[in-house]
N, C-alpha and C positions, 0 to 999 in steps of 0.2 A: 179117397185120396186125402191125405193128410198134408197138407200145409204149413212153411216154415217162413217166415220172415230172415230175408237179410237186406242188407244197404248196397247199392249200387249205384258205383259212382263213377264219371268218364270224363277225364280232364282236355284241356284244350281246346281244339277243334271238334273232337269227339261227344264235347256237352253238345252242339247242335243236335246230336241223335237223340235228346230227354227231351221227353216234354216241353211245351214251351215253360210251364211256370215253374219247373226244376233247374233249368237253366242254369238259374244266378247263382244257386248255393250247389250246381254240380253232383246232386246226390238225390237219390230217389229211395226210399224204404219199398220193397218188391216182397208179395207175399209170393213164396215157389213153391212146386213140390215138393217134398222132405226126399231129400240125396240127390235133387236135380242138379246134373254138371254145371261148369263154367258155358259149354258150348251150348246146351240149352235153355240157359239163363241171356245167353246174348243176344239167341239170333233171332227172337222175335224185332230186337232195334235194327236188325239189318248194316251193320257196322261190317264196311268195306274189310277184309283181312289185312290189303295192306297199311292198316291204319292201327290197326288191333297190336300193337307192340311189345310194348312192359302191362302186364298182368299180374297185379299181387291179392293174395289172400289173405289178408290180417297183415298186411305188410309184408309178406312172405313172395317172392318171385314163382311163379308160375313156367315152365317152359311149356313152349308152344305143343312141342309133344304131348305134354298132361292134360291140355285144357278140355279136351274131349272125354276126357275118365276121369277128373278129378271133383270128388263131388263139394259139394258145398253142405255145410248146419247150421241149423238155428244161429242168428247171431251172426255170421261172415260176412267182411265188409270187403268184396269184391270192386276191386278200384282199376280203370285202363286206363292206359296217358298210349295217346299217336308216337311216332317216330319224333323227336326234338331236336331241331338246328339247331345250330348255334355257334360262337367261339368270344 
């Protein structure tokens, strides 16, 4: 099995799911499988769904429909932010 590095990163409430000493900078370097999805990349952190909100890939929006087929390469910096209150 062949192995890819990419970045993963989970903001807000969602950094509690990293590591404790990832925490602070919200980002973890993750070696994966080579073409392992978004959904198999996740759910080892066990991240509730209804938290799992905006998914971007290089910046790119993800719909929730893709995240199960959508693979990842070398390099992708896979980023979740929770649902955001606010006004």
């Amino acid at each position: 099995m062949r192995l890819m590095r990419i970045t993963f990163k989970l903001y807000a409430s969602l950094g509690d799911y990293l590591p404790a000493d990832r925490r602070r900078g919200n980002e973890l370097p993750l070696d994966v499988s080579e073409g392992a999805t978004i959904a198999e990349v996740t759910a080892p952190f066990a991240l509730p769904p209804k938290l799992v909100h905006l998914v971007l890939v290089n910046g790119h929006y993800v719909p929730p429909a893709e995240r199960a087929t959508r693979k990842l390469v070398e390099g992708d910096v896979l980023a979740i932010w929770p649902p955001i209150a606010g006004g």
